[in-house]
N, C-alpha and C positions, 0 to 999 in steps of 0.2 A: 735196431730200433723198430717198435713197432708205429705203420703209420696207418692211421686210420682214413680212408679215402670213399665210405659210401655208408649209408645207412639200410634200418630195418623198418620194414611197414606191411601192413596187414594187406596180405595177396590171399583175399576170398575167402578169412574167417583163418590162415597160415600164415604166419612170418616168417617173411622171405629178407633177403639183401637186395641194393640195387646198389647204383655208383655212376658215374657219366667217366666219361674218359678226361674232361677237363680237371676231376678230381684227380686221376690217375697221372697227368701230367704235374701237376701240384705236387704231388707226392715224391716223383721220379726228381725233379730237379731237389727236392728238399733234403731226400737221400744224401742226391749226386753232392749236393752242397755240405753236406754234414760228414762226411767222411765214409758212410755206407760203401763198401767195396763190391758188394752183392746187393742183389734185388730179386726177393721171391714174390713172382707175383702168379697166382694161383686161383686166374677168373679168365671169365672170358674178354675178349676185346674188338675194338672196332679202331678206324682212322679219325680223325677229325677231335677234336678239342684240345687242338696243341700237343698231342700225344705223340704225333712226328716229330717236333720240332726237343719234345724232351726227350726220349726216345734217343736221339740225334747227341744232345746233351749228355746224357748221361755216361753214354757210351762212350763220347770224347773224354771225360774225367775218370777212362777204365774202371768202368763199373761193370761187373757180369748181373748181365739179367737174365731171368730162368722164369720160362711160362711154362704154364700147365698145356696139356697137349688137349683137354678137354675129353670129354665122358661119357661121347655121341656113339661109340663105339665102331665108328666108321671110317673113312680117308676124307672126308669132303669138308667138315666142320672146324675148320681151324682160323682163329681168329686174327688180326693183323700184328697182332703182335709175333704170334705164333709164327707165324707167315715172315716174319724178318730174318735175314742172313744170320744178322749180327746178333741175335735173339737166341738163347739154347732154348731148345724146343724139349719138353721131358713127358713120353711116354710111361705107363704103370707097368709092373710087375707083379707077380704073386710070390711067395715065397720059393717057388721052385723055378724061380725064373721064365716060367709061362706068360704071356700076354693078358691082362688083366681084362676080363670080357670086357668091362666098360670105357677100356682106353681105348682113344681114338690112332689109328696111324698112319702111317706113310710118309711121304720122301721128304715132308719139310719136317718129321721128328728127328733132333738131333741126339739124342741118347734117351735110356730107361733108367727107370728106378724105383724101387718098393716102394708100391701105392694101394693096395691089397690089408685091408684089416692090421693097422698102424693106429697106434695106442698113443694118442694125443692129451694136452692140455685144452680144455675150456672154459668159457665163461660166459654162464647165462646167465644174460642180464644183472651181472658183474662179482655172479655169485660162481666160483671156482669148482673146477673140478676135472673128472678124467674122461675120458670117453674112445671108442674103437672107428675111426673112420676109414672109409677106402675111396681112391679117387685119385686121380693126377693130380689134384689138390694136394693130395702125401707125399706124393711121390719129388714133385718140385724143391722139398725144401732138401730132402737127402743132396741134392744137387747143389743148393746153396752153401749148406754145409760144410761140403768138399772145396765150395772154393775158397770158406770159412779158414779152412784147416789147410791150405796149400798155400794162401797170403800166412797166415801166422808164421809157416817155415822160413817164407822168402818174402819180403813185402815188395824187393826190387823187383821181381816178374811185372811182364807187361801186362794187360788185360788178355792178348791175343795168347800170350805164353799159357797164362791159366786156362783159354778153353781150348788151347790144342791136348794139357796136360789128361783133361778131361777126356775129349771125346776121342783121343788117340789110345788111351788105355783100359776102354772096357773091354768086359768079356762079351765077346761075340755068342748072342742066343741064338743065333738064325736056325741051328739044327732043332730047338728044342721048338720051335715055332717056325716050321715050313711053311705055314699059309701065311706068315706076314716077314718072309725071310726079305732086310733089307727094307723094311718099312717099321723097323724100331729103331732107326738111328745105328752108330757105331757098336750098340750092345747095352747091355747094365751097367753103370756106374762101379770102379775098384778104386776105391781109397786107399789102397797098398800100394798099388800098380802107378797108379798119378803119383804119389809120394814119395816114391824109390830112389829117382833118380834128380832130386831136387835140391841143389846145395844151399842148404841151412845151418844157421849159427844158433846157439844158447848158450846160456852160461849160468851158475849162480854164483852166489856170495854169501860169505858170513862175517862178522852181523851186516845186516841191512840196515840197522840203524844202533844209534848209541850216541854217546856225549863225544865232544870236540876236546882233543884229538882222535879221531875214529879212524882205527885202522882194520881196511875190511881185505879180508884174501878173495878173491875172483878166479871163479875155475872154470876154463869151459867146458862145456858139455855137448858140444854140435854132435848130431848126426852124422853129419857127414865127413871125416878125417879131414879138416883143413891143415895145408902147406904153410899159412901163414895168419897171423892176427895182427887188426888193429883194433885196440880199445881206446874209445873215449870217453873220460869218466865223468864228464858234465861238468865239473870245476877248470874247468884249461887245459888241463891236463891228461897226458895219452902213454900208452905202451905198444910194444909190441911183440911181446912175450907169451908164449900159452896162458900161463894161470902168474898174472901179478896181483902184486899186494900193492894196497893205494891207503894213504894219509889223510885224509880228511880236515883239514885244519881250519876252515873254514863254514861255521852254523849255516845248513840249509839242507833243502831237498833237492835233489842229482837225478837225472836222468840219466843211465849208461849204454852205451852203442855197443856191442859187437859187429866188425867184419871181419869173416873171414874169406883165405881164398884156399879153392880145392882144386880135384882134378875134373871136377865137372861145371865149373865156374861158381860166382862169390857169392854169396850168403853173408845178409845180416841181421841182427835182434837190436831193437832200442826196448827197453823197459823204465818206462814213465814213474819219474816220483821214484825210481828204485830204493834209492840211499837218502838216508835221513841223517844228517848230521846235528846232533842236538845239544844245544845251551840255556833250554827252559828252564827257570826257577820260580819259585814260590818265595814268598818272605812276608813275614811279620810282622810289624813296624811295633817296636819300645814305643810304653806310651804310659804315663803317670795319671793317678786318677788321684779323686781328693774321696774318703768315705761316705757312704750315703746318697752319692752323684750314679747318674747315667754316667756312661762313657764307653767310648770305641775302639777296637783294633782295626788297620786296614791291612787287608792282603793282598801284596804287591805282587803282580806277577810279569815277568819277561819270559814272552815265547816268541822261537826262532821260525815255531811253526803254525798254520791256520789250524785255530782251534773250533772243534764246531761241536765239542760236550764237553765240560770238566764237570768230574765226580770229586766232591771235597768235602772229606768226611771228617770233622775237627773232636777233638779228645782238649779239654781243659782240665789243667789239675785246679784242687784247690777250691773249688767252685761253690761246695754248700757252704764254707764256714770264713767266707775271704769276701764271694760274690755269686751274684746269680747271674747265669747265663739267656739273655733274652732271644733275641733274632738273628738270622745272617741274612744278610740283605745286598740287591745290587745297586742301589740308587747312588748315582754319582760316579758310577765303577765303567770300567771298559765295559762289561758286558752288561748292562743297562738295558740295551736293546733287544737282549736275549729271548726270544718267547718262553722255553720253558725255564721258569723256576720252582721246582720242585722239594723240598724237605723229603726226603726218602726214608731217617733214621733220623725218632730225636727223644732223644731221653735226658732234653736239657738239664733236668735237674742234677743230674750228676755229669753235665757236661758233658754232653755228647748229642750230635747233632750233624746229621752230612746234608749235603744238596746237591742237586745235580740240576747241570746249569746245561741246556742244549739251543744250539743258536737258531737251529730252523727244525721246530716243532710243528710243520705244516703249512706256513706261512713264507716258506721261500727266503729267510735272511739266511747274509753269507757269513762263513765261520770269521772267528775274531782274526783279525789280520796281526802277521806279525807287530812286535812290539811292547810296549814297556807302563805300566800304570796300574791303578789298582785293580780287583780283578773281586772281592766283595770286603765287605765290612763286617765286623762281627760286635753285637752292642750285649753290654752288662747292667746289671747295678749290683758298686758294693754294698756290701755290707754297712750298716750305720756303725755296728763295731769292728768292722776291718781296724787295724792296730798299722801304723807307719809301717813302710818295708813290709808289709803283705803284700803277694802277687799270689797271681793265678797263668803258670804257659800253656800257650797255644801249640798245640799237634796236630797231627791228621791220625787218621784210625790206623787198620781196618775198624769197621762197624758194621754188625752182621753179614751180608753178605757183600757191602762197598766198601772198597780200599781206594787210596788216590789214584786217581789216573787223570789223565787229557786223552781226549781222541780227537784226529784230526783224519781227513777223510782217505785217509790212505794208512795210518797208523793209528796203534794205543800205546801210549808211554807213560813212564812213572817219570815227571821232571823233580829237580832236587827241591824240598822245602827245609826255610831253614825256620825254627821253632823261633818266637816273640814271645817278649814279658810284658802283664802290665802290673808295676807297682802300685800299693797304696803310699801317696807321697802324705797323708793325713790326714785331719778331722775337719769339719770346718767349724770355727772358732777356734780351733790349735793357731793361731796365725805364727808363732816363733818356733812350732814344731819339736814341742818339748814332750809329748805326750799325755799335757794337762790341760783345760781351757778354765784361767783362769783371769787376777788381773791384770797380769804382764799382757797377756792377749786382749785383754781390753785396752789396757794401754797405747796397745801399737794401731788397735784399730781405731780410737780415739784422733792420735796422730794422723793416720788415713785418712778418715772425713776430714775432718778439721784444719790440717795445718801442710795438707798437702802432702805426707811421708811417704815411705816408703812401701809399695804394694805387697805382701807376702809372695811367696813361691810355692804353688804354684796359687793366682789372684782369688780364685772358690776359697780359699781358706777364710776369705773374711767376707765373704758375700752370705752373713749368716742366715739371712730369711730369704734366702733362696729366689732372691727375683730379677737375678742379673747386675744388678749395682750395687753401688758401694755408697749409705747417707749415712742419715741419723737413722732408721730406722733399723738399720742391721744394730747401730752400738745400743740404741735401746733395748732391744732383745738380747743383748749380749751380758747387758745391766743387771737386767732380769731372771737370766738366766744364772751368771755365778753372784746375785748377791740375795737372792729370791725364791732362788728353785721353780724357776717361769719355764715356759717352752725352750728347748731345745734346740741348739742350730738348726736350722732347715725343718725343725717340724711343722 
């Protein structure tokens, strides 16, 4: 984690850094508190702004901290941090393992490490880029690194375990540098040598994810020849077998533990979120429409898992000569709250239309939570001459370069959709659904206002002038229409 603990301000016409140590205290507990296992800190230092007391902190929650040795080029300039037991102290290098003119040394440096023309990331003034620095500034993070890649193998070691691994297994430069023999710490930093003899577990799997029942094979992979295994595979359930195969029967995301034990003590791997067992679906919902009407399909969807983008790319058949394809929309849908919605492909006219839906387009919302509802709506208008029993199904693509997917912050999956119809149930003024509007249809709608009968199926059928109710003024125009040749339902 990068933490930022000082700022830049104009030193004589130069932009310089500064910082207080109470920043630096700040930062160390927020580390120590965040799960940070390491701490490169690559400035100078002083006592005072709570900096002992985090210091102090940090270090009880086995945290390796690694200070720069400073750039004085001398024994004298070493700051309090530097100055601490508990504190790896990191002297520079050059590429031939000589003593970096501007590194400072002596007895309180605890090891080296290539700090000599190191080809870094930067950012001025938040504009990205590369650049060549040298400096026990460089040198520090190789150090961190190391202890980067020594917790990955074993995360049980203690904090003291990791820096004996450290400073017990450099190469000794003192020959190559007789005027500072013993004032560069243990030697230069070996990442082979720290690493060797460290019992570590790993393992993979295949699949890592899939539909419920998911059955994944586990194989280990350790390093180091372990004598015995224990897996747990996040559901209850455990083995103790080299490479088991495991069931999945149960929708969700799994954590899995390897331990093992060797002949040089136990090693273990947890890999977070490993296995995804998955029961996501899409669905369509049947839905009858009356001709010449708006009307809507909803897409239902049930995920097992946090969704935080669905790509949904829809294919309607049928679409110039049945209905027109208008919007997809989330209003009223689980993801409603979504910041990004975006149309990416639409060539509604012949039905075709994706979106893509992402839940925190910069604004910090959290992926959709498991669970069940609708997920967007997709609105038409038939056709005035759709004819009864016309429809148009709903699909998903691919559409140019988007195909369906869900992504959730650990995975991309295809979950299953299942395609949805929407009928033309008929005309309005068809009220008996004959394929005529004639007087039988005025008759029944007559009955309707008047005498209280029986509504059609679906009720649009006889709401002829289109304004939601059912009076006299739908049967007037209905009058007009088959005895007249007047306006049109719903014109």
């Amino acid at each position: 984690m990068c933490l930022r603990m000082g700022y830049s301000f104009n030193d004589g016409g130069v932009e310089n850094g500064r910082t207080q140590m109470s920043f630096v205290a700040e930062a160390f507990r927020y580390a120590a508190n965040n799960g940070a296992v390491a701490i490169n800190y690559s400035f100078g230092s002083s006592s005072g702004g709570g900096i002992e007391a985090a210091t102090d902190y940090a270090v009880s929650k086995g945290v390796v901290i690694c200070a720069a040795a400073g750039n004085d080029g001398n024994s004298s300039s070493f700051g309090y941090l530097q100055l601490r037991p508990d504190v790896i102290c990191v002297a520079s290098t050059n590429s031939s393992d000589f003593k970096s003119g501007f590194s400072n040394y002596g007895t309180p440096v605890d090891v080296s490490a290539p700090g000599s023309s190191i080809l870094s990331t930067i950012s001025n003034h938040y504009v990205p880029g590369y650049t060549v620095y040298s400096g026990t500034s460089m040198a520090t993070p190789h150090v961190v690194g190391l202890v980067g890649l020594i917790r990955s193998l074993n995360p049980l070691l203690s904090r003291q375990d990791v820096v004996d691994l450290i400073v017990n297994n450099t190469d000794n430069i003192d020959a190559l540098n007789p005027s500072y023999a013993g004032l560069l710490g243990s030697g230069r930093i070996n990442a082979a040598r720290s690493t060797q003899n460290i019992a570590s577990a790993n393992f993979v799997a295949l699949p890592a994810f899939g539909e419920v029942p998911l059955t994944v094979q586990f194989n280990d992979s350790s390093l180091t020849p372990p004598t015995a295994w224990h897996w747990d595979f996040g559901d209850g359930d455990s083995s103790q077998i080299q490479n088991p195969v495991h069931i999945y029967t149960t929708p969700g995301t799994y954590s899995v533990t390897l331990r093992v034990e060797t002949a040089i003590g136990t090693g273990t791997r947890t890999k977070l979120n490993f296995v995804a067992a998955l029961a996501d679906t899409m669905t369509v919902q049947d839905t009858t429409a009356v001709a010449g009407r708006k009307c809507m399909l909803t897409i239902w969807g049930r995920n097992t898992q946090p969704l935080s983008e669905i790509v949904l790319p829809l294919v309607v058949s049928h679409v110039t000569d049945v209905a027109y394809m208008d919007s997809v929309v989330t209003t009223g849908c689980r993801t409603s709250y979504f910041e990004g919605n975006t149309v990416v492909f639409d060539n509604a006219f012949f039905g075709e239309k994706a979106i893509r839906l992402i839940a925190n387009a910069g604004g910090g919302s959290p992926p959709l939570a498991p669970g069940y509802g609708p997920i967007a709506r997709v609105w038409f208008r038939l056709q005035n001459s759709a004819s009864k029993n016309d429809s148009v199904v709903v699909s998903v693509g691919p559409l140019g370069s988007y195909s369906f997917q869900t992504i959730t912050p650990t995975l991309t999956f295809t979950p299953h959709f299942q395609t949805g119809t929407l009928v033309v149930a008929g005309k309005i003024g068809d009220l008996n659904l004959d394929g005529l509007t004639d007087v039988f249809d005025l008759t029944s709608l007559i009955n309707l206002v008047f005498a209280g009968g029986a509504s059609p199926d679906p009720e649009e059928l006889g709401d002829v002038n289109c304004d939601g109710i059912f009076d006299v003024l739908d049967v007037v125009q209905l009058i007009d229409y088959i005895f007249s040749g007047g306006i049109a339902p719903c014109m």
